[in-house]
Phi, psi and omega in degrees: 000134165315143120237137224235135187243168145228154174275110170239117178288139205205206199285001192247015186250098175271286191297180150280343196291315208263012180252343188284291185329309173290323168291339189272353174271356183271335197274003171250328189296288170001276193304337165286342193240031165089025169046146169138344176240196204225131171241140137255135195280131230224135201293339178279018205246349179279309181281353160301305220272289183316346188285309228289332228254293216299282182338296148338313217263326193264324179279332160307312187315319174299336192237069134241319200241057159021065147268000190257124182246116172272102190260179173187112153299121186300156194236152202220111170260120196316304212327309227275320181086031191217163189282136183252325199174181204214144180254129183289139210201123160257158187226133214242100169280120143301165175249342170250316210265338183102194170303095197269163199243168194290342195266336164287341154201016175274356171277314172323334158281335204295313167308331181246195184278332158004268184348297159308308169286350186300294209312294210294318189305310200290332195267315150324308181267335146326311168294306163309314140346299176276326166322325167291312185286344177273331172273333157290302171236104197276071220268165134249135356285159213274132204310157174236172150216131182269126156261113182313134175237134163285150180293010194268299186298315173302344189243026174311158179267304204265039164271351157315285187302313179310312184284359191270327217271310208297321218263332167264309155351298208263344194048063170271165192282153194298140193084311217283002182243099198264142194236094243260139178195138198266158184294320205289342181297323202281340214263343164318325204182114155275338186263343176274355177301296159312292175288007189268320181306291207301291185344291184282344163280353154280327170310328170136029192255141141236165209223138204273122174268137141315124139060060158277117188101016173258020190230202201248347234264190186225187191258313189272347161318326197286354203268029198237329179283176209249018173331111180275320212237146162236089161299124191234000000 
């Protein structure tokens, strides 16, 4: 999806350079706030744009000094009233701001490459994690974990190779590193959607939709994806 910034030039404006600069800082605003729109740009968006760059700067730091944390919720299978598998949630301990939640800085890695190293951190420490929990409890059927994946990450040339990497590393059993993608990520390019999925269930990840029924997509679309799970 487009985004779009605008500008209106005016007496605080010397340069064309400095009518662009504002414009390209309403036009990252867009894109933080889920692209797809048009921002004009506001004299408090500069100083918003120096937090966002500070933010950046601190979140490479973090995931050089381990402050990026891997939590995981548990999943409840009723019948049985026993943990069927647990959901991965990263979490940022800051040294100022405290414990931060992914909507405070997952969109904005999302804008870099960030994104990538989260994504390798979370699907890593996940993975080890359930390799450990397969060997203490060697329960059937066998514990999973699900990981949120971005549309950034997923359409990667080497996301393939990560899950491939993840999975021969931790030797997890095929399914139980369950991999999470929201209907609006499938509903961008429903057909590049398709082989990157059917890709990665074949290396032996399996995979989960999200927030089925906040979009467009329909039941029998889903039936063309390679789906273990449907969250609605």
């Amino acid at each position: 999806m487009a985004s779009l910034g605008l500008a209106n030039a005016d007496q605080h404006h010397t340069r064309a350079e400095d009518v662009l600069k504002d414009a390209e800082t309403a036009m990252f605003r867009a894109k933080r706030t889920g692209g797809g729109c048009v921002e004009v740009y506001e004299s408090t968006m500069a100083q918003q744009s120096v937090e966002t760059l500070s933010l950046e700067t601190d979140m490479r730091r973090a995931l050089e000094r381990q402050q990026m944390e891997v939590l995981f919720q548990p999943i409840v299978n009723f019948r049985s009233n026993s943990v069927a598998g647990f959901e991965a949630l990263l979490r940022w301990r800051h040294p100022v701001h405290g414990l931060l939640s992914p909507d405070q800085f997952v969109p904005m890695a999302e804008e870099t490459d960030l994104i990538v190293s989260l994504g390798r951190f979370v699907l890593s420490m996940a993975s080890q994690q359930l390799a450990h929990w397969h060997r203490v409890f060697p329960v059937s059927p066998p514990l999973f974990v699900s990981v949120n994946v971005s549309s950034r990450q997923l359409k990667r040339r080497d996301f393939a190779d990560d899950i491939r990497e993840v999975l021969r590393e931790s030797n997890l059993m095929p399914g139980t590193l369950k991999l999470e993608v929201t209907e609006s990520l499938i509903m961008e390019d429903p057909y590049l959607a398709e082989r990157l999925l059917s890709d990665v269930k074949a290396i032996g990840a399996g995979i989960v939709l999200d927030d089925f029924g906040t979009g467009f997509a329909s039941m029998s679309n889903l039936q063309r994806y390679p789906f273990d799970t449907i969250k609605v």
